[in-house]
N, C-alpha and C positions, 0 to 999 in steps of 0.2 A: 690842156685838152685840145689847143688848137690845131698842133703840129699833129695829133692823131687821125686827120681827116682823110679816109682811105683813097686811092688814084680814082676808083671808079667813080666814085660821090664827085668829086671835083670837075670831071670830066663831064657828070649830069648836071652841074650846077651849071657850066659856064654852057652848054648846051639849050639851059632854059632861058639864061638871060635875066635881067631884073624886074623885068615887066611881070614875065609869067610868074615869077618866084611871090610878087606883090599879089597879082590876083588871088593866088593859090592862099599867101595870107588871109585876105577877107573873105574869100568863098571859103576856108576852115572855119575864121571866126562867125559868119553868117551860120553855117551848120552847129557848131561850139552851141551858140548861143539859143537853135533852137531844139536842139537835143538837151541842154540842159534847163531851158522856161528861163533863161537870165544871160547876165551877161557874160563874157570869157574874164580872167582875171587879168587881164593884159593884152597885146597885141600879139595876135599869132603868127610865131616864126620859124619856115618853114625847114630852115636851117637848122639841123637839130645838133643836139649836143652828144658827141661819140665818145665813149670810152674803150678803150681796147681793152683786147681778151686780159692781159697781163694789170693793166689797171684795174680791172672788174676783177679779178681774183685775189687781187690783195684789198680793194674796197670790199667787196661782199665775204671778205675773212675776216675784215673786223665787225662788221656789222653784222655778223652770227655769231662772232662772241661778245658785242655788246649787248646783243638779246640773249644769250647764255647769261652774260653775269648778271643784269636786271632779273633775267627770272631764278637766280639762284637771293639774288635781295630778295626780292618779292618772300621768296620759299621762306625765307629767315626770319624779316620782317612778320610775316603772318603766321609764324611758328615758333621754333625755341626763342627768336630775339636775342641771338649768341652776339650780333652785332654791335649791341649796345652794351655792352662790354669790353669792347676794345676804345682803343683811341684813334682809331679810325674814321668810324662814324660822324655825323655830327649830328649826337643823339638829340641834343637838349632843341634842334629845328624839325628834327624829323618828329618826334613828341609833340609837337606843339603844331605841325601840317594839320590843318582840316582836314586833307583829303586820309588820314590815317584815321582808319575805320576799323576802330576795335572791336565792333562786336561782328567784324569777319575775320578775328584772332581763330585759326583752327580750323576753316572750312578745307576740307582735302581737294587736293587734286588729282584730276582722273588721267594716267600716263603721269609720263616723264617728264612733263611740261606747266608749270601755271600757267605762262603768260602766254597767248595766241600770238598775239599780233604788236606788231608798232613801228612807229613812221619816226624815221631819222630825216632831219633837213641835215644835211652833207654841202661842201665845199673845197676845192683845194686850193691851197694856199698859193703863195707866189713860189714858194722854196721844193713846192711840188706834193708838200703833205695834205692829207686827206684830215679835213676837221668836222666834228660831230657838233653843229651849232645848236640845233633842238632835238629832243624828243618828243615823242606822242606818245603817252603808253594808257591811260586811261580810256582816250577813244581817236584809235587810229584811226586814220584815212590815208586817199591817197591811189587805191588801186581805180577804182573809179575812171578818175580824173588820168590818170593812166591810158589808160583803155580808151577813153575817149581823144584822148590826144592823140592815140598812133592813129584811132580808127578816120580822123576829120583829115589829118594830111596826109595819109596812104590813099584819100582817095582824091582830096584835091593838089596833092603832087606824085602822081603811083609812078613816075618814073624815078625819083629819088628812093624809093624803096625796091624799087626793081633791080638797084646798079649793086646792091651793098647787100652782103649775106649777114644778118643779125639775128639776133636771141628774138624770138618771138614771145609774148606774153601769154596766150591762151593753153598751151600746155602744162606749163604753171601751176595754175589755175587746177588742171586738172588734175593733178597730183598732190594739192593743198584739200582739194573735196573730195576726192578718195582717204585721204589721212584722218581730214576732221568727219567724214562718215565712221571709218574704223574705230574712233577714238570711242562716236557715243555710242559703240554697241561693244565696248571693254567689257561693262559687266550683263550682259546680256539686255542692253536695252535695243530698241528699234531703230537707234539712227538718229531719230528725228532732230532738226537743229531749227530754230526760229530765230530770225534778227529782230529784237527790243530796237525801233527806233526813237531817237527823244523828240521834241517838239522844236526841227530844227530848222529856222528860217532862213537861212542863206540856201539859193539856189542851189549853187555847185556843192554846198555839202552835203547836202538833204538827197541832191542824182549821184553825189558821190557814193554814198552809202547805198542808196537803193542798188545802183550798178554793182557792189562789194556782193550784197546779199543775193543777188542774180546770180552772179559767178560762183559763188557755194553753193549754188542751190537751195539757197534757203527762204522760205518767206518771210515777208516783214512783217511786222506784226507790234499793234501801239498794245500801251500795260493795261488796257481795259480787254485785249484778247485773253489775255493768258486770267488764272486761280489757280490758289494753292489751295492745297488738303493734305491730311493722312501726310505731312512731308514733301508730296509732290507738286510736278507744277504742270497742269494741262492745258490744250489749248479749247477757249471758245468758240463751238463751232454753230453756224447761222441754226436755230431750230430745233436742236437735237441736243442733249446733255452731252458733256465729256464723256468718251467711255478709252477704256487701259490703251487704246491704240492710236487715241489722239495726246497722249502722253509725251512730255518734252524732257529728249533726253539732254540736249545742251541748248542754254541762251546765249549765242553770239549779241553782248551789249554793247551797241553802238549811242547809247546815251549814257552822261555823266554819272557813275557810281552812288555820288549821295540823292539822287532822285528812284532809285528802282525801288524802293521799300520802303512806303512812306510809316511800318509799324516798327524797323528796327533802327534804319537810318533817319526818319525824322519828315515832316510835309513836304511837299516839294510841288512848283504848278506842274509838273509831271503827273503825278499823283502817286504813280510807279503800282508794282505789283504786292499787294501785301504778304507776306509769309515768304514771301523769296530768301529770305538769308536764309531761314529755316529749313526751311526745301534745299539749299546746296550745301548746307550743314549737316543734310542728313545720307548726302552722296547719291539723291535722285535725280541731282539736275546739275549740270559744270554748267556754271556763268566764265564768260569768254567776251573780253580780258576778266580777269576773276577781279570781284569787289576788294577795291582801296588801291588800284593800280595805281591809280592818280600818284600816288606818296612821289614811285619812282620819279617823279619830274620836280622835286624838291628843286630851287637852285643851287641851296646849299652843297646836295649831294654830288654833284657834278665834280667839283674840286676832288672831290674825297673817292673818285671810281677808280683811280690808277689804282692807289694802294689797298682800296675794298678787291679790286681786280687779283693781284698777287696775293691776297688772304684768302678770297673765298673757291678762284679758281685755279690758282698759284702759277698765274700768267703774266706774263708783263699787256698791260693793255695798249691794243691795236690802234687804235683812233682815241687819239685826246680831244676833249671837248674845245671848243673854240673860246678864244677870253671874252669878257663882256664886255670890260673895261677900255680894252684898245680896237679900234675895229682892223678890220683884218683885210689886208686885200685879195680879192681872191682869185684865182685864175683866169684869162678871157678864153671863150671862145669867136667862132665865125658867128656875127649876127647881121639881119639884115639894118639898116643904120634909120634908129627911129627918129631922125630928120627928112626922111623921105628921101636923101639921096642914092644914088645908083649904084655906088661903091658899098659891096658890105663893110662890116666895122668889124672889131672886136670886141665883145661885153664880158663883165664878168660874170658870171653866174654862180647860183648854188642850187644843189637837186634834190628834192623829195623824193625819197626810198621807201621802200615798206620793206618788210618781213615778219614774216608766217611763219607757223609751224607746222611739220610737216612729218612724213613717216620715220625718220630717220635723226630730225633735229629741225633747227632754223633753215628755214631759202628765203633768198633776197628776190622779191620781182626785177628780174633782167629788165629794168625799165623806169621811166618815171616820169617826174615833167621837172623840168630845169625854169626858174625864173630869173631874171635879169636883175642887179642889186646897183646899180650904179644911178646917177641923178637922172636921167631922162626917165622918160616914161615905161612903165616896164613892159619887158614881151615874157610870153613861156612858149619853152621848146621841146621837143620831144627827145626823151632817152635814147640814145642808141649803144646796145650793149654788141660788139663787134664777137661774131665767131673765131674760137684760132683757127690759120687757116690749116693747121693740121690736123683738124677735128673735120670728121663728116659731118653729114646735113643731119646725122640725130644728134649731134651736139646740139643742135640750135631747137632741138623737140623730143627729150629723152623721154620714152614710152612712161606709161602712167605703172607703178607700182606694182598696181592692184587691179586685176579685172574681174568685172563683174558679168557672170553667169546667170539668165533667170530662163526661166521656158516661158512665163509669160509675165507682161507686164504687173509692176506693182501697183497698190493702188495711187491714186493721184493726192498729192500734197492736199491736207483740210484746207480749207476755206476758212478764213477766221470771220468774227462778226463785223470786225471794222472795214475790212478789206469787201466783205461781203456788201455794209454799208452802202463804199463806194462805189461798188460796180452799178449797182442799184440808183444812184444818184448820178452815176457818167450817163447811165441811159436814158434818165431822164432829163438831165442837161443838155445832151444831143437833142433829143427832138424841140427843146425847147428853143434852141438858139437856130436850129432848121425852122421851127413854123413863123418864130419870129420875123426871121430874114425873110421869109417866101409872103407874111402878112405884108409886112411893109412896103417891099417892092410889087408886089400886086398894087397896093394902096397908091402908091407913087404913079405904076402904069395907067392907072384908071385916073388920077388926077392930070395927067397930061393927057390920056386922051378926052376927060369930057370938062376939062378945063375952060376951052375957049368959049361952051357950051351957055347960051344963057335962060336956058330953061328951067322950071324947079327941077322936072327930075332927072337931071343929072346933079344936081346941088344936094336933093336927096339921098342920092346913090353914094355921092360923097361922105356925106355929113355920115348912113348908117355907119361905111365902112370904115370911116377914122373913128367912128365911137366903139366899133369892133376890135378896134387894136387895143384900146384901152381895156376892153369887156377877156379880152384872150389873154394879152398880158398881165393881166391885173395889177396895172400903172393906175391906179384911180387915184385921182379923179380923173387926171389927163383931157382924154378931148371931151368929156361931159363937162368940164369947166370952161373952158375957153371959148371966145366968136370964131367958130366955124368961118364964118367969111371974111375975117382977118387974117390975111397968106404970112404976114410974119408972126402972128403966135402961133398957129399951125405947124411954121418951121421950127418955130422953138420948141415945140413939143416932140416935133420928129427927131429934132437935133438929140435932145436930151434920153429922148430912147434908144438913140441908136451909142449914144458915148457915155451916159452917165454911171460910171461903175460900183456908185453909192444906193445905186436907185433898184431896188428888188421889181424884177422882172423887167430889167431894160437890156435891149440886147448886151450890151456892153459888160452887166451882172452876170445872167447866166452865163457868158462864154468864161468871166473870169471862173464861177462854179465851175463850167464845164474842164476847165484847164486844169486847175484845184486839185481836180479827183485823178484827174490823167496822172499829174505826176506822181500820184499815192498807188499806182497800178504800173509802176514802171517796169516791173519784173511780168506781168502779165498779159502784156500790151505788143504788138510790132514794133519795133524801132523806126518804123517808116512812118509812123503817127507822128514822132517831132517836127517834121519838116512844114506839117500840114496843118499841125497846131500855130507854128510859128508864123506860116502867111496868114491864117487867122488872125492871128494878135497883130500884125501889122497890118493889115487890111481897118480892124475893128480899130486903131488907134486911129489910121489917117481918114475917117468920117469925119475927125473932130476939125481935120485943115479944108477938106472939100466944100467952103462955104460956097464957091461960085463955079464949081463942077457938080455935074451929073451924079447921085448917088444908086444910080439901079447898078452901072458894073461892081462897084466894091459887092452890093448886097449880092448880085451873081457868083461873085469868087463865095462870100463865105457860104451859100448855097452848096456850091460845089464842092467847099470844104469838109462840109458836114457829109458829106456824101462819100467823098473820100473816105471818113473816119468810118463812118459806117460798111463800108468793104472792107476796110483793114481789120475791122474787129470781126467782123464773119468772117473772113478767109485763116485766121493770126489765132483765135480763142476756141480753145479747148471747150470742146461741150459738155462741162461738167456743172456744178451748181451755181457757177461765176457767171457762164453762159445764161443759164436761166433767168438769175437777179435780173443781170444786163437786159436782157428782154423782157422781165417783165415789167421792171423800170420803163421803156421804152415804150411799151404798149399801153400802159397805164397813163403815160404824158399824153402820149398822139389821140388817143379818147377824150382825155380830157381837152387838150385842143381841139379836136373835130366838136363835139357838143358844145363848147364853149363856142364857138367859130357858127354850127347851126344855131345855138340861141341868138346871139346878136346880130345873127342877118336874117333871119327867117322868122325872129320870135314873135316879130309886127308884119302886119299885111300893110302893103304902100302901095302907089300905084301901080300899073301895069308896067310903064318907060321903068321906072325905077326899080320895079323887083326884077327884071329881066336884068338891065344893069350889074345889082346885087350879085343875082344868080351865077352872072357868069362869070365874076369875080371870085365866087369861092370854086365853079369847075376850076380856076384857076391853079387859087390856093392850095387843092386839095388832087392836081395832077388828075382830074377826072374828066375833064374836058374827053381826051381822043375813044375814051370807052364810052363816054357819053355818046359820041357821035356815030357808036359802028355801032349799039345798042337802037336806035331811036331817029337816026334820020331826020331830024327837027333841031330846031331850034329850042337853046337852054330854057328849059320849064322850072319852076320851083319843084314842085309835086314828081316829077319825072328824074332830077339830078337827088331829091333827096329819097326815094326810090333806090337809087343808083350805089349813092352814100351808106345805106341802111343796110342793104341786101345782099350786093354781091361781094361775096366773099374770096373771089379773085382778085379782087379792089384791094391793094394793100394799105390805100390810106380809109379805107371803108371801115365804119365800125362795124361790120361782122367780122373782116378778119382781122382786127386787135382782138374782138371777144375769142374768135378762138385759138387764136395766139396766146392770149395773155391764162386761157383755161388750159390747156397744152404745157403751159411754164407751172403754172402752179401746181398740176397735179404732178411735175417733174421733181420740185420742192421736198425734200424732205422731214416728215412726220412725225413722230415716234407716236402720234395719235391726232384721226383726224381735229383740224382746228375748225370750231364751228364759226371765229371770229373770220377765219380766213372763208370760209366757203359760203356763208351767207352773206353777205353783201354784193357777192360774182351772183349769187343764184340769185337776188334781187333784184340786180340788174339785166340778167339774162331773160328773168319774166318780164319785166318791166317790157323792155325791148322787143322783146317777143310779140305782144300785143300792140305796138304801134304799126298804125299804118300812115303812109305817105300826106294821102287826104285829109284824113282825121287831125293828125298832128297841126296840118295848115289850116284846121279849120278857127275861125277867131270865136273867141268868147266874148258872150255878150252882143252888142249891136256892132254888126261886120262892117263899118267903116274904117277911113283910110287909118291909120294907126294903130288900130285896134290889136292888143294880144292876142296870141293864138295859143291853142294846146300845144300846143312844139315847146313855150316858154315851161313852164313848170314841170313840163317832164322831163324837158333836160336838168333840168334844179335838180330835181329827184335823182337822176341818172347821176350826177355829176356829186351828188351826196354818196352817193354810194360807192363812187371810188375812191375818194379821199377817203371814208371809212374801211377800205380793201388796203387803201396803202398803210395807213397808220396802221391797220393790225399787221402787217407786213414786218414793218417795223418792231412791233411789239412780240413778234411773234420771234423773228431771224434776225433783228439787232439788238434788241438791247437782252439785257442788263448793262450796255457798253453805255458809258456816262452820255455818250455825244454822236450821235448821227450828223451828219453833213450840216455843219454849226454854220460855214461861207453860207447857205441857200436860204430859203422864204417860204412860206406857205408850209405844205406837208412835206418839203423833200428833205 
């Protein structure tokens, strides 16, 4: 593959130089790493792996008939079993595989095809043959990681993609989700496709697939969305019963086979979807890869494809599997030399392929990601599948099959309950890891300005507002335990809230919540949310080294971060019922932090120095300050800024417009009959509220000395009762029956 490397690519390579070619490295893996929540699997090298047109046609000829002759196994294996009758086979291993799942003996398949998908690791040999080292055919992967490879080095070296005309990926794509729509409406069903994700911890596999399911169009969706009935399998939508149009015509399954049915196939911590076999037993639903694909990856069977090849499809077979026994050397190409020297090197590589099915049969994605196999550390590089140069520019983007005609738009993909869950849970992790940041650094400015101070009330002013961070976050006991005029346990307590990601409600917790959910919304979300997630998480990591630096800038960025996220998701989301969740998640935090935030600073009358102090500490917190100032002319009052707080509903961080923000989302919610759980607790709150006044609320109970409680304190209790009783029905109403709402979080989220 070395000697393939076209004149124009060489000419941009020795044009950039080693420096640039190294930057271009780390600034893809910095991107890699925050587009996918984790790390790259290697060093990113921007030198990519080229196969020419004539290569690519005899690689992707065998790798469409080795997905012919597995799915013509599969067909055998999971029907007559004519196999196990020759001396071919090697029956007495393939019998005795776990992953052979007899009671999917006879499920049909919808078209000409069982098997969807599956991912070949490929290699050429030194003698120039093409070898097939692994299969994937249970749960392929692969495109993904793809996709994100071209996308990280087209943009941090777009001169090297600018010099070389190659096979694009995204049209592909489009002609794989044209095919597999056609497929699920064979017998007059709707289309609809859903991806079954499993419970899968590796980063890159978990964005891999989410990215697989983006590119179909398809949502994801965990086994507590989906129920079967009557044969079928529907989807869970937030509030509202299934009804014939949330009906799922195919399960693209990206989780392990013996997990999706824990009544036919057996427990599984999946849980998986009950009556599923039943349901594709009865030709209401194609699971994609169909159940028991696993078999195909026997090792056994490997040895045994050449002559299963010439029996089942009377071929001589294209690609031999690689031996196990000897290793194998395999081809080099151009790499950049991970000693850090200047001179590129030669490595040997081998590349991850997919193929899909499509209108017509197998296509190979023109692409992949190449890994490096030899002793040094490994890098992965990007596929490059070269156009001939006698093919025009639609060789390299052949039109999609099939077009689609509508007059007007369709309706928008259902919303599932978990997905619904999370967006509900993203929005209330954003405001939470916003007020926290803006608590703390308020906390911190007012301890340096009335720091030097040796008066009580600045020590009072203090003392309320670090016991307010405790009181918002609900870190208790926090600063109600400790000597306030002790500067190092004070520190220890800051420290530990701002890093501790064991500790429910420290910043460090909810961002990891907030992250959590992000990447369960990946198909839903901007792609420009990664980059912003990821100086987050490196922001909120190096609080933990900043012992003898300044902590307001870090809390600034992530201030700003949340701010960012918060435009991407207004500008990026669909205003459909996802939008709603998301806001009314949102609105229901920010209430709860404002009333949380007026109890513990306003709940006690203090002195005069020190409530003015207070006071203007939360204009701070609460961005009210400059409308403060163009309302009232004076100086920050209690009675005047919570006026302020209460009433005007221009005030976005005001509790009237969360209340009618948050009554705006609900009534957008849908019903299939009013929820008295849902609307009484907003309508208790809304009188409640309605009835206070500024004065009143300050006014203290009992004898008006300095500490003394005020009505402000119990009607926020009340107040603050009655949201948490709005969210939990929320929950009860548009998540569950789903086993598990947002299990990372704390409290009610």
């Amino acid at each position: 593959m070395s000697s393939s490397t076209p004149r124009s690519l060489e000419v941009e390579l020795d044009a950039l130089g080693p420096t640039a070619l190294r930057k271009a490295s780390s600034d893809a893996a910095a991107m890699f790493a925050a587009d996918v929540s984790g790390a790259a699997p290697g060093m990113i090298d921007p030198l990519p792996t080229v196969v020419t047109a004539s290569d690519w046609e005899h690689l992707a000829g065998g790798l469409v008939q080795r997905a012919r002759l597995m799915d013509a196994l599969y067909a055998d294996l999971y029907g007559p079993r004519t196999v196990f009758g020759s001396d071919v086979a090697p029956t007495a291993q393939l019998l005795d595989d776990p992953a052979y799942l007899r009671t999917a003996v006879g499920i049909p398949a919808r078209g000409s095809h069982s098997l969807f998908a599956l991912t070949c690791t490929v290699g050429r040999a030194a003698d120039g043959e093409w070898k097939v080292i692994r299969d994937e055919i249970d749960v392929p992967h692969g495109a993904g990681a793809a996709l994100e490879m071209r996308r990280v080095l087209s943009r941090c070296a777009p001169g090297l993609y600018r010099s070389t005309e190659l096979r694009r990926l995204h049209p592909f794509f489009d002609r794989i989700r044209a095919a597999l729509d056609h497929r699920g409406r064979t017998d007059g069903g709707a289309g609809r496709a859903v991806v079954l994700m499993g419970e899968e911890e590796d980063p890159l596999r978990a964005f891999d697939h989410h990215w697989f399911a983006n590119l179909l169009g398809a949502p994801v969706v965990s086994a507590t969305d989906l129920r079967t009935g009557a044969g079928s399998l529907t989807l869970r939508v937030p509030g509202v019963q299934a009804d014939p149009a949330e009906a799922v015509d195919t399960l693209i399954r990206l989780a392990p086979s013996g997990q999706v049915d824990p009544l036919d196939l057996g427990p599984t911590a999946l849980r998986g979807v009950t009556g599923l076999v039943e349901a594709a037993r009865n030709g209401d639903v194609e699971v994609l890869n169909p159940l028991g694909a696993g078999l195909l990856e026997n090792p056994a069977l490997r040895s045994a494809l050449p002559d299963l090849c010439r029996q089942m499809l009377h071929e001589d077979l294209v690609l031999r599997s690689a031996s196990e026994e000897n290793g194998t050397a395999w081809s080099p190409v151009l790499s950049l030399d991970p000693s850090g020297a200047v001179e590129p090197v030669e490595r040997p590589v081998t590349l991850q392929l997919m193929v899909l099915a499509g209108h017509d049969g197998y296509e190979v994605l023109p692409g992949g990601v190449a890994t490096t196999v030899d002793d040094a550390p490994p890098a992965v590089k990007d596929v490059w599948v070269l156009v001939p140069e006698s093919d025009s520019a639609g060789a390299a983007a052949p039109a999609s099959p099939t077009t689609v005609s509508r007059s007007v738009l369709p309706a928008y993909p259902a919303m599932t309950r978990s997905i619904g869950s999370d967006l509900f849970g993203f929005g209330r992790y954003l405001e939470r890891v916003d007020l926290t940041a803006r608590l703390l650094r308020t906390v911190l400015d007012t301890t340096n300005d009335l720091g030097s101070e040796r008066g009580s009330s600045a020590r009072t002013a203090l003392s309320v507002l670090l016991r307010a961070v405790t009181d918002v976050t609900t870190t208790f006991p926090g600063f109600h335990r400790i000597d306030l005029q002790d500067a190092e346990e004070v520190h220890t307590e800051i420290a530990s809230l701002l890093t501790a990601v064991d500790r429910p409600g420290s910043l460090a917790q909810s961002f990891s919540a907030l992250a959590h959910t992000t990447r369960t919304l990946r198909d839903l979300v901007s792609d420009d949310i990664w980059p912003v997630i990821a100086r987050m998480r490196a922001r909120i990591r190096s609080l933990s080294r900043m012992e003898s630096q300044p902590l307001e800038p870090a809390l600034t960025d992530i201030i700003d971060g949340c701010l960012t996220l918060s435009g991407a998701v207004t500008d990026s989301m669909p205003r459909n019922i996802g939008w709603d969740l998301t806001e009314t998640g949102r609105r229901i935090e920010r209430t709860l932090g404002l009333l949380a935030l007026l109890r513990a600073s306003l709940g006690h009358r203090r002195p005069g120095a020190s409530e003015a102090r207070i006071t203007q500490a939360v204009a701070v917190i609460t961005e009210s300050g400059a409308s403060y100032r163009r309302y009232y002319h004076a100086a920050v009052q209690p009675e005047l800024l919570l006026e302020l707080l209460l009433a005007d509903a221009t005030l976005p961080r005001s509790l009237a417009f969360q209340l009618e923000r948050l009554g705006a989302g609900l009534d957008r919610l849908p019903e299939p009959t009013p929820s008295p759980e849902l609307r009484a607790p907003l309508s208790a709150l809304r009188t409640r509220v309605g009835g206070w006044t500024p004065r009143d609320l300050l006014r203290p109970v009992g004898d008006p000395a300095d500490d003394a409680p005020t009505v402000l304190l119990d009607e926020t209790s009340s107040a603050i009762s009655s949201l948490r009783e709005l969210a939990g029905a929320l929950e009860d109403v548009y998540f569950r029956p789903a086993e598990s709402t947002a299990p990372w979080g704390f409290d009610d989220v």
